[in-house]
Biopython code that builds the backbone (N, CA, C, O; Angstrom):
import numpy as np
from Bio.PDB.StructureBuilder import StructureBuilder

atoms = [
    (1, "UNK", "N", (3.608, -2.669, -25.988)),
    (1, "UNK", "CA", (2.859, -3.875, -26.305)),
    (1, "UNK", "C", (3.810, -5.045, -26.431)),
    (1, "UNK", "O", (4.909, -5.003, -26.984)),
    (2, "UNK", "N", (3.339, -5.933, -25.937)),
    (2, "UNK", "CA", (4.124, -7.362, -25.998)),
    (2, "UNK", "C", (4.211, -7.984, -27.297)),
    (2, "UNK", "O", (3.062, -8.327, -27.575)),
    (3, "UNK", "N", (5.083, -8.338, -28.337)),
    (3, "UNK", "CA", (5.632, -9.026, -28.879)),
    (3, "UNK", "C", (4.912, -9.810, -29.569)),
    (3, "UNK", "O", (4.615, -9.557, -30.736)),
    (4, "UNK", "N", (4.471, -11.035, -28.843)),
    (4, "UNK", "CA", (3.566, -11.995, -28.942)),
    (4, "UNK", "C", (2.126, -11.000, -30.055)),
    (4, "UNK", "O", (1.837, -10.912, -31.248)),
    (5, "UNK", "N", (1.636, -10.475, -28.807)),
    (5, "UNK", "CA", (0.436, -9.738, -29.168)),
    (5, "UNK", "C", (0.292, -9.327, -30.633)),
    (5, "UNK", "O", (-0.568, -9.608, -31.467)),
    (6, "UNK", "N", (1.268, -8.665, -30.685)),
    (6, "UNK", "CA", (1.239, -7.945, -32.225)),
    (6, "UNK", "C", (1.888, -9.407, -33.533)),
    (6, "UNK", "O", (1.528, -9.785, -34.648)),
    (7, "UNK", "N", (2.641, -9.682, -32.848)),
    (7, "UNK", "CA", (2.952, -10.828, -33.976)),
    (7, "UNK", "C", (1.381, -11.306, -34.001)),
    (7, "UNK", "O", (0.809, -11.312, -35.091)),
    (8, "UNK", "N", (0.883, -11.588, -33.167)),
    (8, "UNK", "CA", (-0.780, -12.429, -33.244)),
    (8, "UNK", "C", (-1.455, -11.452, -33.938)),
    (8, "UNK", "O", (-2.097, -11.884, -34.896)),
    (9, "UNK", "N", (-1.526, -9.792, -33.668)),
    (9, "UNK", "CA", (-2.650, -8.985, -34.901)),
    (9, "UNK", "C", (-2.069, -9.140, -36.086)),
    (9, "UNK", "O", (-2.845, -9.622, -36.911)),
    (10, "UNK", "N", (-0.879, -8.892, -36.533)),
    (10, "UNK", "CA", (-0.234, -9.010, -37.454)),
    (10, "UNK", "C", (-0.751, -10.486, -38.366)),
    (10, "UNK", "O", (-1.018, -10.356, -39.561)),
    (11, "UNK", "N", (-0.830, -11.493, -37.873)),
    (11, "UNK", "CA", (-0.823, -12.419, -38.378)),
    (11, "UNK", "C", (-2.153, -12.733, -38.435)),
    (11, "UNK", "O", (-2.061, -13.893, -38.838)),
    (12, "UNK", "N", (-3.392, -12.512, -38.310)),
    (12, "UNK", "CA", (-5.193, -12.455, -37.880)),
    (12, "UNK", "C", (-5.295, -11.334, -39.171)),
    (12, "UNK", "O", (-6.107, -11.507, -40.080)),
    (13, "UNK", "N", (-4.490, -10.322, -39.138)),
    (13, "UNK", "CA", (-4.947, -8.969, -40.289)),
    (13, "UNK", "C", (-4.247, -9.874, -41.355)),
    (13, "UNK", "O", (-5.020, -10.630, -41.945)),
    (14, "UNK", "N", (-3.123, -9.932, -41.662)),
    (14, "UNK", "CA", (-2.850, -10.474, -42.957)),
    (14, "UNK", "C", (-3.383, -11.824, -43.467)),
    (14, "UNK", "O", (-3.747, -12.086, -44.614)),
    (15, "UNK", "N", (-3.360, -12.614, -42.413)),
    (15, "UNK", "CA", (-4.496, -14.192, -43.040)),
    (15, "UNK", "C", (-5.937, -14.049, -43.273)),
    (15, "UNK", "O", (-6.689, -14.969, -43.594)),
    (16, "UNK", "N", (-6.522, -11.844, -42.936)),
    (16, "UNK", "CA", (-7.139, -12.114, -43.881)),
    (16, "UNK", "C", (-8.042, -11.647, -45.036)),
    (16, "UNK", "O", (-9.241, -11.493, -45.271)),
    (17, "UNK", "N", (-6.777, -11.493, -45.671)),
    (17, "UNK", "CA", (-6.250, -10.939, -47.307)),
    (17, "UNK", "C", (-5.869, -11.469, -48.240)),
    (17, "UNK", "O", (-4.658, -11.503, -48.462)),
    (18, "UNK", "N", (-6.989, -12.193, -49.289)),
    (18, "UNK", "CA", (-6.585, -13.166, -50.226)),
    (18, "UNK", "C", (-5.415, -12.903, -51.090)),
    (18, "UNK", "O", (-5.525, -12.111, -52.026)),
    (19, "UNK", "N", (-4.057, -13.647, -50.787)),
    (19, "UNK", "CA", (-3.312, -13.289, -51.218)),
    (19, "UNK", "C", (-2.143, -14.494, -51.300)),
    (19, "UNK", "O", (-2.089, -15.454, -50.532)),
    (20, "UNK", "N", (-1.056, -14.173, -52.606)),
    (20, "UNK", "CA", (-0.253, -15.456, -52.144)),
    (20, "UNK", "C", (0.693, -15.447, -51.201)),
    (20, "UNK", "O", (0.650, -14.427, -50.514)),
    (21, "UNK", "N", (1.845, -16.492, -50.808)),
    (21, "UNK", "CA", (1.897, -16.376, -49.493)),
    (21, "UNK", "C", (2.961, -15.492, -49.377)),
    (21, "UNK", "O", (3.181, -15.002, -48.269)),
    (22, "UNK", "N", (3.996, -15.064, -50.782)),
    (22, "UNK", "CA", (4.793, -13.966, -50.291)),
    (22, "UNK", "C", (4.302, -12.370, -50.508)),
    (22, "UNK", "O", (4.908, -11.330, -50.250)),
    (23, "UNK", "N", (3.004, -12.578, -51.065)),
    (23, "UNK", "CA", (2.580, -11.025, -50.567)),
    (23, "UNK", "C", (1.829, -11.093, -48.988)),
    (23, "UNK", "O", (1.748, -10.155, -48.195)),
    (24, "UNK", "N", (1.327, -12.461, -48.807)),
    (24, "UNK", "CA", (1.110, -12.182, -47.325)),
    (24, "UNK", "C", (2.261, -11.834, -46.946)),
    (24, "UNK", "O", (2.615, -10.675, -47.164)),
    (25, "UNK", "N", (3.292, -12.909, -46.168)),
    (25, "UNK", "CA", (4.267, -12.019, -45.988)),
    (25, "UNK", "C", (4.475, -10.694, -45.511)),
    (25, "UNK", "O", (4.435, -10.186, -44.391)),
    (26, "UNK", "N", (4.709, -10.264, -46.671)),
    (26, "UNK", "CA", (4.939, -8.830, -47.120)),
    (26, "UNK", "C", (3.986, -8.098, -46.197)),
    (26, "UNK", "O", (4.247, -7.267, -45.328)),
    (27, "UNK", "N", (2.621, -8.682, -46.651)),
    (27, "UNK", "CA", (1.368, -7.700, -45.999)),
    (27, "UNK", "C", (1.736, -7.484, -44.416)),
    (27, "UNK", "O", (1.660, -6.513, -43.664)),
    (28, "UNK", "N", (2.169, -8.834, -44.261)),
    (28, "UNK", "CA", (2.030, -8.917, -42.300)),
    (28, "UNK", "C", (3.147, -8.538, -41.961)),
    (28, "UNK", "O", (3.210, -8.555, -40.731)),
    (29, "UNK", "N", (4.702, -7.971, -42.730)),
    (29, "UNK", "CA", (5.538, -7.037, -42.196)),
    (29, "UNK", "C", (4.953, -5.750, -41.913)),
    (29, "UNK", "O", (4.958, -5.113, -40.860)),
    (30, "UNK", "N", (4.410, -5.456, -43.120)),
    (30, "UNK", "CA", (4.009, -4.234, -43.223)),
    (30, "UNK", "C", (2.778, -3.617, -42.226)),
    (30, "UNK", "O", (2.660, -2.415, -41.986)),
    (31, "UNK", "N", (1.685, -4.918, -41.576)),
    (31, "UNK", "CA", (0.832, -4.469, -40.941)),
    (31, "UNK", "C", (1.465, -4.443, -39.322)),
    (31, "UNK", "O", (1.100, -3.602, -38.500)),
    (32, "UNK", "N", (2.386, -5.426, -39.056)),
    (32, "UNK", "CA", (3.099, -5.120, -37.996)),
    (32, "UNK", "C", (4.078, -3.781, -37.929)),
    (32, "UNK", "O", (4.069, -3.174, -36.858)),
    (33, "UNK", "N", (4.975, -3.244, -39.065)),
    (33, "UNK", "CA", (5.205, -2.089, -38.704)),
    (33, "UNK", "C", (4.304, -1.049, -38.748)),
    (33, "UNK", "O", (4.526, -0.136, -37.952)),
    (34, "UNK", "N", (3.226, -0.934, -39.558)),
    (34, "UNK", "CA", (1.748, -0.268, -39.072)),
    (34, "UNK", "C", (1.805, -0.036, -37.358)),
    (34, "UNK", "O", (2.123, 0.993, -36.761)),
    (35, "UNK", "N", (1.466, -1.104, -36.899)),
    (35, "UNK", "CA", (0.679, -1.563, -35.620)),
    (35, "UNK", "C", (1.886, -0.716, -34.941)),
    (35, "UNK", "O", (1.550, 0.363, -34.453)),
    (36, "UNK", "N", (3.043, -1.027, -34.868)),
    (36, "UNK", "CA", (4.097, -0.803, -33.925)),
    (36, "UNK", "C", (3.996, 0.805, -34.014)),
    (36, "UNK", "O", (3.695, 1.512, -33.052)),
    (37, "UNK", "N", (4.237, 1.194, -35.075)),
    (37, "UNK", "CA", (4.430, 2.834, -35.368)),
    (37, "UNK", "C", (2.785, 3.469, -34.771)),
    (37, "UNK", "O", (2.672, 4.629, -34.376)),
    (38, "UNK", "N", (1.764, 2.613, -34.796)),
    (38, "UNK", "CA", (0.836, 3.102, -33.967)),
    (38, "UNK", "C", (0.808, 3.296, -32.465)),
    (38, "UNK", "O", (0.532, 4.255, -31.743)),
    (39, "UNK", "N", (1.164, 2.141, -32.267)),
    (39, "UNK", "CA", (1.766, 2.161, -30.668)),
    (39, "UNK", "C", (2.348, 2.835, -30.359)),
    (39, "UNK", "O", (1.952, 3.476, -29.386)),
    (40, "UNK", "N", (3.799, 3.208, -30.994)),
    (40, "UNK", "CA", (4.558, 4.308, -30.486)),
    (40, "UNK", "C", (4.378, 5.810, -30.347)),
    (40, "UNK", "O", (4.989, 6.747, -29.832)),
    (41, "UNK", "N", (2.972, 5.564, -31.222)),
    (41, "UNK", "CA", (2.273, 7.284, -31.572)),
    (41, "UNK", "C", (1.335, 7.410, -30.192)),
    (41, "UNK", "O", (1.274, 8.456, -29.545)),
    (42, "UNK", "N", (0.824, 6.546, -29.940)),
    (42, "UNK", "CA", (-0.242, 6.533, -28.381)),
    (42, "UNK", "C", (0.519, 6.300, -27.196)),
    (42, "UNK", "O", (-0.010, 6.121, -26.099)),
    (43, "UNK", "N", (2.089, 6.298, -27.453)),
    (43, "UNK", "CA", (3.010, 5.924, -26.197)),
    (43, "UNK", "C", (2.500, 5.146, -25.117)),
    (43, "UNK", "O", (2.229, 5.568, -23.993)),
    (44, "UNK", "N", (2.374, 3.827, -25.594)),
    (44, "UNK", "CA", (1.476, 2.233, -24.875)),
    (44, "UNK", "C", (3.684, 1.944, -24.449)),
    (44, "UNK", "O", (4.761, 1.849, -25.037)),
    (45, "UNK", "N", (3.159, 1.937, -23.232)),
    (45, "UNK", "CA", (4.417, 1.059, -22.729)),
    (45, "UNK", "C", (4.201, -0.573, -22.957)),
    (45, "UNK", "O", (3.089, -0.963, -23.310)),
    (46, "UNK", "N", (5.001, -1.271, -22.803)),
    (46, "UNK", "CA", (5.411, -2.707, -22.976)),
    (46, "UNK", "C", (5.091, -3.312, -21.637)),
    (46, "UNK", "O", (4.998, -2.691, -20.578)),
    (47, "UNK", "N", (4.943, -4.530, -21.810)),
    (47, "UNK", "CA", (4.779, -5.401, -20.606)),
    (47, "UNK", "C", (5.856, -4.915, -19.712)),
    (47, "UNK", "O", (5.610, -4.312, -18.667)),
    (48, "UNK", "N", (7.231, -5.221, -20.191)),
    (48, "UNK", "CA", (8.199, -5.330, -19.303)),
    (48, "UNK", "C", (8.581, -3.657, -18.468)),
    (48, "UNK", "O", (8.961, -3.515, -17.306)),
    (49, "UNK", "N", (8.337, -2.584, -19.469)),
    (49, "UNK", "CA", (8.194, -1.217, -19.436)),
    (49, "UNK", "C", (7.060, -1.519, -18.256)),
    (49, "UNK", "O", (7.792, -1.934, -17.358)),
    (50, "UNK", "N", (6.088, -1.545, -17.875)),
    (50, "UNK", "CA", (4.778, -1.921, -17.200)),
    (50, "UNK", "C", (5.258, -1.991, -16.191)),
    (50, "UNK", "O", (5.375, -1.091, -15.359)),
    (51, "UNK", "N", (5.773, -3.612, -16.098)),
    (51, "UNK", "CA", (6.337, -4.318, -14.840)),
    (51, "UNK", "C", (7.113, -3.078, -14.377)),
    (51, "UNK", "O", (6.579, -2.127, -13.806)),
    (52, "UNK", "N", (8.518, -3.176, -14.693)),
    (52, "UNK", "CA", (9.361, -2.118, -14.131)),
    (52, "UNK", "C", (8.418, -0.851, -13.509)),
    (52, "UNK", "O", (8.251, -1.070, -12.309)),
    (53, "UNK", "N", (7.893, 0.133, -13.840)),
    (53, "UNK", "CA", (6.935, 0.812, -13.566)),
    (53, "UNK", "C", (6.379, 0.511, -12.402)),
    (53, "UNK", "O", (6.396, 1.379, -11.529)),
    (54, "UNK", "N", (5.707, -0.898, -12.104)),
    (54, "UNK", "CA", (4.567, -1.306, -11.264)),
    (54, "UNK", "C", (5.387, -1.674, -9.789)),
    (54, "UNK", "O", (4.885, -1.464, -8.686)),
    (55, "UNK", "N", (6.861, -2.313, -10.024)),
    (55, "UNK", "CA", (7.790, -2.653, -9.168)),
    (55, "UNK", "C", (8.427, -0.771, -8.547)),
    (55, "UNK", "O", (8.402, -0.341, -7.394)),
    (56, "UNK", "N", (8.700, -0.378, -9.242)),
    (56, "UNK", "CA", (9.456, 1.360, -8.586)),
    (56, "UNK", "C", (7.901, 1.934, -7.748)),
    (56, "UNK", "O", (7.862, 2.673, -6.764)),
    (57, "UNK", "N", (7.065, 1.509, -8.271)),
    (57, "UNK", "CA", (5.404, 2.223, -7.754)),
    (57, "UNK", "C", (5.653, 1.320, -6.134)),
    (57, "UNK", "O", (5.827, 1.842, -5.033)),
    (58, "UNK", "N", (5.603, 0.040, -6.420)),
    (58, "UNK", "CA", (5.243, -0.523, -4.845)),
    (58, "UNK", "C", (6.426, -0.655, -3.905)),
    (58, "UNK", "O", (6.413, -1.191, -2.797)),
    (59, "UNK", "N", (8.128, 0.297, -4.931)),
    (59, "UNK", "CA", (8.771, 0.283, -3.489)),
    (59, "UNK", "C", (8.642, 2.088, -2.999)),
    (59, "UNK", "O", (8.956, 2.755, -2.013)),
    (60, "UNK", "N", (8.251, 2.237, -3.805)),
    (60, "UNK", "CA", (7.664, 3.922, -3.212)),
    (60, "UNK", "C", (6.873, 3.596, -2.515)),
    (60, "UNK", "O", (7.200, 3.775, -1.342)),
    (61, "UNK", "N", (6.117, 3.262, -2.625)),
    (61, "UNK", "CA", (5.073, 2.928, -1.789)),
    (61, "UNK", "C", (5.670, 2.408, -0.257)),
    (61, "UNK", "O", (5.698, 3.140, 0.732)),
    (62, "UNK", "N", (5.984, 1.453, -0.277)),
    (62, "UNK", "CA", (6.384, 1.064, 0.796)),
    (62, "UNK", "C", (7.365, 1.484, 1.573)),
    (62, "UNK", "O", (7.677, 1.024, 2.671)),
    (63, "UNK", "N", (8.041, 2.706, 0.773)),
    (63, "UNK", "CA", (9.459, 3.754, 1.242)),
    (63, "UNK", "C", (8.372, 4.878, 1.996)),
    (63, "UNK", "O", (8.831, 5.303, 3.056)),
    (64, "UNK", "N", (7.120, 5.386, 1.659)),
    (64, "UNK", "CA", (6.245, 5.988, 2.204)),
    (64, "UNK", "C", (5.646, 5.397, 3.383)),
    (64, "UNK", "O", (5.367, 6.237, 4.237)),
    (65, "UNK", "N", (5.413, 4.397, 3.633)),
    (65, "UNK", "CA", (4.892, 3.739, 4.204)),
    (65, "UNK", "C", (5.623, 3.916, 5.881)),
    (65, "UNK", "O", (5.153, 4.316, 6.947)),
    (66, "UNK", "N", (7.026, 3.383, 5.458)),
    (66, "UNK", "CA", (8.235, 3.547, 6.552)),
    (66, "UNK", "C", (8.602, 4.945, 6.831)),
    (66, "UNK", "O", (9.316, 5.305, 7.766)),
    (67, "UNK", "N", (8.007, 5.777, 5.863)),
    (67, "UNK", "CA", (8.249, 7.477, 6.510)),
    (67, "UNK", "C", (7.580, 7.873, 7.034)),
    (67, "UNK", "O", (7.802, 8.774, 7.843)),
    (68, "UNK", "N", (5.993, 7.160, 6.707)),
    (68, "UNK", "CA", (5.075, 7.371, 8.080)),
    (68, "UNK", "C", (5.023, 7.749, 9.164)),
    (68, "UNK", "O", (4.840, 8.782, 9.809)),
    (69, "UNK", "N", (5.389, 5.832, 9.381)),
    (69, "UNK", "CA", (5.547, 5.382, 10.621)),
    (69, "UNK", "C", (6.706, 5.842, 11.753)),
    (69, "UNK", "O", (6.677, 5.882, 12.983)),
    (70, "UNK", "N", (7.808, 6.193, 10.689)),
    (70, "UNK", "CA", (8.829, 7.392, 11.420)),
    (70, "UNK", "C", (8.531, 8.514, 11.800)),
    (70, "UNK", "O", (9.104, 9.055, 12.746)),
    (71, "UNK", "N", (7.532, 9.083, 11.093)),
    (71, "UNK", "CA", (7.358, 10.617, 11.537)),
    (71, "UNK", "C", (5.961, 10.180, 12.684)),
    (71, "UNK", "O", (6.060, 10.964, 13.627)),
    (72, "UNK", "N", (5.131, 9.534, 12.839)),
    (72, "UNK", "CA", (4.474, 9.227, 13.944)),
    (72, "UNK", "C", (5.327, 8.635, 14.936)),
    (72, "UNK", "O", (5.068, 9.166, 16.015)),
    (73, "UNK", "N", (6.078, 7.915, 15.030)),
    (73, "UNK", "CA", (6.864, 7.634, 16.068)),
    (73, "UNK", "C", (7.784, 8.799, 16.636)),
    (73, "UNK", "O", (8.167, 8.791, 17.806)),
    (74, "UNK", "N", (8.082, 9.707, 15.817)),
    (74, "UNK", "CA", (8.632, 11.055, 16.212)),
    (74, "UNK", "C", (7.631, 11.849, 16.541)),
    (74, "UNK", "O", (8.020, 12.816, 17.196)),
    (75, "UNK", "N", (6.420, 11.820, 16.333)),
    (75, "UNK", "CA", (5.696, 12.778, 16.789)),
    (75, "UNK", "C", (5.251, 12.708, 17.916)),
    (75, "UNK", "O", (4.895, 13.672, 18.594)),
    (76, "UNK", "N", (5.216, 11.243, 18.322)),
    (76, "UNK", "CA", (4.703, 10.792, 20.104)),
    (76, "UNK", "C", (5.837, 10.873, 20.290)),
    (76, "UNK", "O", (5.800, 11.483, 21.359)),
    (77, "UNK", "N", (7.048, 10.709, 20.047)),
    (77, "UNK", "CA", (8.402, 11.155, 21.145)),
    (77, "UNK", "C", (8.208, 12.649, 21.629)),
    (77, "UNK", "O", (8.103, 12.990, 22.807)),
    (78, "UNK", "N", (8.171, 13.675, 20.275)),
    (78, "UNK", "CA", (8.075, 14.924, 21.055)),
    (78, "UNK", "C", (6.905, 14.955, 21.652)),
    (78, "UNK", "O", (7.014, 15.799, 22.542)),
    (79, "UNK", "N", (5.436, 14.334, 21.666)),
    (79, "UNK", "CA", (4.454, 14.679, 22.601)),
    (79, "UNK", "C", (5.056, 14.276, 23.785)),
    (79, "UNK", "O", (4.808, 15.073, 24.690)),
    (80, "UNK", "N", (5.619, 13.523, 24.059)),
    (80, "UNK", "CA", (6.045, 13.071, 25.276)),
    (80, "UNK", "C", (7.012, 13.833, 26.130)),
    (80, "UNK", "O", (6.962, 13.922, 27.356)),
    (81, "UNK", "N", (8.112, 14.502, 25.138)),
    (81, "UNK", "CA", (9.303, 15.164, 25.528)),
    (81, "UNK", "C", (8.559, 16.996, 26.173)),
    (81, "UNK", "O", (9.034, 17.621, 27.122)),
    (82, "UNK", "N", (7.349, 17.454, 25.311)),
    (82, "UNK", "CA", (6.593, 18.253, 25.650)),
    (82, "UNK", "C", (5.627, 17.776, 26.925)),
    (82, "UNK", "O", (4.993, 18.768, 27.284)),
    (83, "UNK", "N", (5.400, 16.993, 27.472)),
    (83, "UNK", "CA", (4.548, 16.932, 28.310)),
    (83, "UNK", "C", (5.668, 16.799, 29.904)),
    (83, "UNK", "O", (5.487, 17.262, 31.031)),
    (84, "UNK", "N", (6.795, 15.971, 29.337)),
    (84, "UNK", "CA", (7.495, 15.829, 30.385)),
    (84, "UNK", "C", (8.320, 17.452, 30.973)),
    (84, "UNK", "O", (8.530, 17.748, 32.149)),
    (85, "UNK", "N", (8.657, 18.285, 29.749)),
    (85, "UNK", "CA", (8.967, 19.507, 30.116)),
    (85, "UNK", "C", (8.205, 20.434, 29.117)),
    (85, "UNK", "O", (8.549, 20.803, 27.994)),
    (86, "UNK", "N", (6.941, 20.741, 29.918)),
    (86, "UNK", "CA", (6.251, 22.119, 29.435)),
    (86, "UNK", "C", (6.999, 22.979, 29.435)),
    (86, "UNK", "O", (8.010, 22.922, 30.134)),
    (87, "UNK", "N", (6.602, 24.476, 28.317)),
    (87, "UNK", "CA", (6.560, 25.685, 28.167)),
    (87, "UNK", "C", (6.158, 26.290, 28.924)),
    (87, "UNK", "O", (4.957, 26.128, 29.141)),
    (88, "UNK", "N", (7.148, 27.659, 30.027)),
    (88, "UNK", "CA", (6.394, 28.617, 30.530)),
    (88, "UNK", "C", (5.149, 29.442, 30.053)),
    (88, "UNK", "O", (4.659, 30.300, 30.787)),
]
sb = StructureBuilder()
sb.init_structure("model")
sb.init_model(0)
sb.init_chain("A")
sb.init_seg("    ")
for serial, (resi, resn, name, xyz) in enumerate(atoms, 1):
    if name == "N":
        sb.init_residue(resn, " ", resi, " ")
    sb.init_atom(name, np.array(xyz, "f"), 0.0, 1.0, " ", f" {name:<3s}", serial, name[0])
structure = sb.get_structure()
């Protein structure tokens, strides 16, 4: 989870808990390490965790893509290499 995000629940849950402002504070450390230690229990990757992820996905992808097209281009070479010299 992004940063931002949780600083924003963190700060929405503790503003709202009548309280003064260094037990807020307090509250919204405590509900952010809540939140985080939850996250890490449901293993939620991070934006940047994400990205990375989404970038290795689309050069696989596209490393597949080019192995394709190699193994069809090899496969009409040997149709060809078979037609030009058949099997007894």
């Amino acid at each position: 989870m992004d940063k931002r995000l949780l600083d924003e629940l963190s700060a929405r849950l503790a503003g709202l808990m009548p309280a003064a402002n260094e037990l807020r504070q307090e509250t919204r450390a405590k509900v952010e390490q809540t939140l985080k230690h939850g996250l890490r229990e449901l293993d939620v990757l991070t934006r940047e965790e994400f990205d990375a992820q989404a970038r290795a996905l689309d050069r696989a992808q596209q490393r597949v893509n080019e192995l394709e097209t190699l193994i069809a281009n090899l496969e009409s070479r040997l149709a060809t290499l078979e037609q030009q010299h058949p099997q007894s």
